[in-house]
Residue frames as qw, qx, qy, qz and C-alpha x, y, z in Angstrom:
[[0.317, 0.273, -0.836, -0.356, 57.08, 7.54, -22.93],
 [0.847, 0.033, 0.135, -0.514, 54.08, 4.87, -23.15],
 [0.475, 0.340, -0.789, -0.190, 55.70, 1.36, -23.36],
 [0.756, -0.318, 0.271, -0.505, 53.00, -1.04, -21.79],
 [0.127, -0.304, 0.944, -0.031, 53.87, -4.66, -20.85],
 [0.104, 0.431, 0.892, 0.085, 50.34, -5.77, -21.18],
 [0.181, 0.054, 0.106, -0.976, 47.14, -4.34, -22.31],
 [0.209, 0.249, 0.871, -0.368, 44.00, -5.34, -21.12],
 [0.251, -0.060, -0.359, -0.897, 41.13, -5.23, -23.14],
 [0.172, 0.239, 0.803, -0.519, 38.18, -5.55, -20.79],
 [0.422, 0.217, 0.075, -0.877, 34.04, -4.76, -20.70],
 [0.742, 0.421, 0.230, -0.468, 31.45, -5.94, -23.36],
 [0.439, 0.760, -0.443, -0.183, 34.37, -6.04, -25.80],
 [0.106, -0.306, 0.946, -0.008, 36.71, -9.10, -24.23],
 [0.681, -0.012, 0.682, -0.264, 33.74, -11.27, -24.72],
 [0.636, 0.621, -0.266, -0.372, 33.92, -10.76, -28.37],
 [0.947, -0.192, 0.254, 0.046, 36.75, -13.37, -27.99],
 [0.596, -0.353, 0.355, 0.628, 40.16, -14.49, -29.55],
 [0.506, 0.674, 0.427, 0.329, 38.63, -13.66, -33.12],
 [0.224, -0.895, -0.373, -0.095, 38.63, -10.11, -32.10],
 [0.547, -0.696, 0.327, 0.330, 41.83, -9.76, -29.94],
 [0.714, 0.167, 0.470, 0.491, 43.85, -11.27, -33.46],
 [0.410, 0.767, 0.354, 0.343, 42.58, -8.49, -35.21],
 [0.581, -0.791, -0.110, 0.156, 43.65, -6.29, -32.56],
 [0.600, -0.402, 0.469, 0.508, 47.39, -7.59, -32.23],
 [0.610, 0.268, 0.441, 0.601, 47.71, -7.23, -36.24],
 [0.099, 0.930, 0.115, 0.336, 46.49, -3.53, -36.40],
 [0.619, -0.758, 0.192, 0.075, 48.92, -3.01, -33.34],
 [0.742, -0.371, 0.353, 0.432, 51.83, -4.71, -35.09],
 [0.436, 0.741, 0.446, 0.250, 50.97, -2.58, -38.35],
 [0.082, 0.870, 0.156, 0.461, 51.10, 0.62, -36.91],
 [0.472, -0.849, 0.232, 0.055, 53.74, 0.49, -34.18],
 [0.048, -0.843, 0.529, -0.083, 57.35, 0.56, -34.11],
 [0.884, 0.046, -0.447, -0.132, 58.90, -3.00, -33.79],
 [0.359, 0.288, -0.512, 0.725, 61.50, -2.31, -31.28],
 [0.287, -0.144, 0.432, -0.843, 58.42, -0.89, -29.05],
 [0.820, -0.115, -0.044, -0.559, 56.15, -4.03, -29.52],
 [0.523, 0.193, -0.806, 0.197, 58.62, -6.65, -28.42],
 [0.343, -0.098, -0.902, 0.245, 57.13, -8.40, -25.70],
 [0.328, -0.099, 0.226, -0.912, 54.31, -6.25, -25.76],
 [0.115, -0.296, -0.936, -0.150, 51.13, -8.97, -24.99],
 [0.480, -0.188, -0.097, -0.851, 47.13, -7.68, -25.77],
 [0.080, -0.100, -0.971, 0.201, 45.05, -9.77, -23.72],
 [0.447, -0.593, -0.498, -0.448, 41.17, -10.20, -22.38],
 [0.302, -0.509, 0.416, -0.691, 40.55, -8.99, -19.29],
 [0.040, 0.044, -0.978, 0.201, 39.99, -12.26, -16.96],
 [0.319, 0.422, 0.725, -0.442, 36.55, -11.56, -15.86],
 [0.115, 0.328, 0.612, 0.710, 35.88, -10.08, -19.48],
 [0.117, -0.647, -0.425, -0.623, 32.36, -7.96, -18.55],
 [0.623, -0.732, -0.260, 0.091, 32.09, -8.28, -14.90],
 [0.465, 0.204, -0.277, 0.816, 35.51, -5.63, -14.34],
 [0.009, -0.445, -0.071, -0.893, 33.86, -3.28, -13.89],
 [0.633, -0.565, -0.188, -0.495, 31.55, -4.26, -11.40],
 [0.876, -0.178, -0.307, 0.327, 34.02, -6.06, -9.72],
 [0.455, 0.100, -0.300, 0.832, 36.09, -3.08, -9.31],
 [0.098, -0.557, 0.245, -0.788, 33.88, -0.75, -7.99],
 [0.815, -0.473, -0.274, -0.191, 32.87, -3.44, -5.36],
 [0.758, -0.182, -0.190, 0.597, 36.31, -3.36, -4.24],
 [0.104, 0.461, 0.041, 0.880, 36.36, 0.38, -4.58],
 [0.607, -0.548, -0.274, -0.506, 33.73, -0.09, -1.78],
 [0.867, -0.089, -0.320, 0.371, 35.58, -2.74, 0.06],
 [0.689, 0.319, -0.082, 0.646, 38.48, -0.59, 0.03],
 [0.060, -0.052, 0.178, -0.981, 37.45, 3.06, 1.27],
 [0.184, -0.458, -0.817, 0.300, 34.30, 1.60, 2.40],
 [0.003, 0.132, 0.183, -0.974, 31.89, 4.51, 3.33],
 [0.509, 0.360, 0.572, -0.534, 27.95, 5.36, 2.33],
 [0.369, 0.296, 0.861, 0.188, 26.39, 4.32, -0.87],
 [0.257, 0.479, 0.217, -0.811, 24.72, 6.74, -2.73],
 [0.400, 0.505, 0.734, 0.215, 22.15, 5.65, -5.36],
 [0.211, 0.423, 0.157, -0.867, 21.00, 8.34, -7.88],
 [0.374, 0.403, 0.832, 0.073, 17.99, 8.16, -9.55]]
């Protein structure tokens, strides 16, 4: 069973803004279950584009090791 508490909508896409996210939540509250969207909250991701780079810099951080570039 899938019954998220939040759901993060990160990348290129959170910067699109609240306009975006509204549209979101109403297709979501359309097409799910009401009983399974109760305190269910769709949000931007905080850093909105930079996740991703942010996480694999901690992905680095973290388990550390060499770098490998391919070109």
């Amino acid at each position: 069973m899938f019954n998220p508490k939040v759901i993060v909508i990160g990348g290129g896409v959170a910067e699109a803004g609240e306009t975006l996210l509204e549209g979101i939540r109403r297709t979501v509250a359309a097409r799910t279950m009401p009983s399974m969207l109760n305190d269910v909250r769709i949000e931007a991701a905080y850093r909105g584009n930079f996740c991703g780079m942010i996480g694999a810099a901690l992905q680095i951080w973290e388990y550390g090791g060499p770098i490998t570039f391919f070109l």
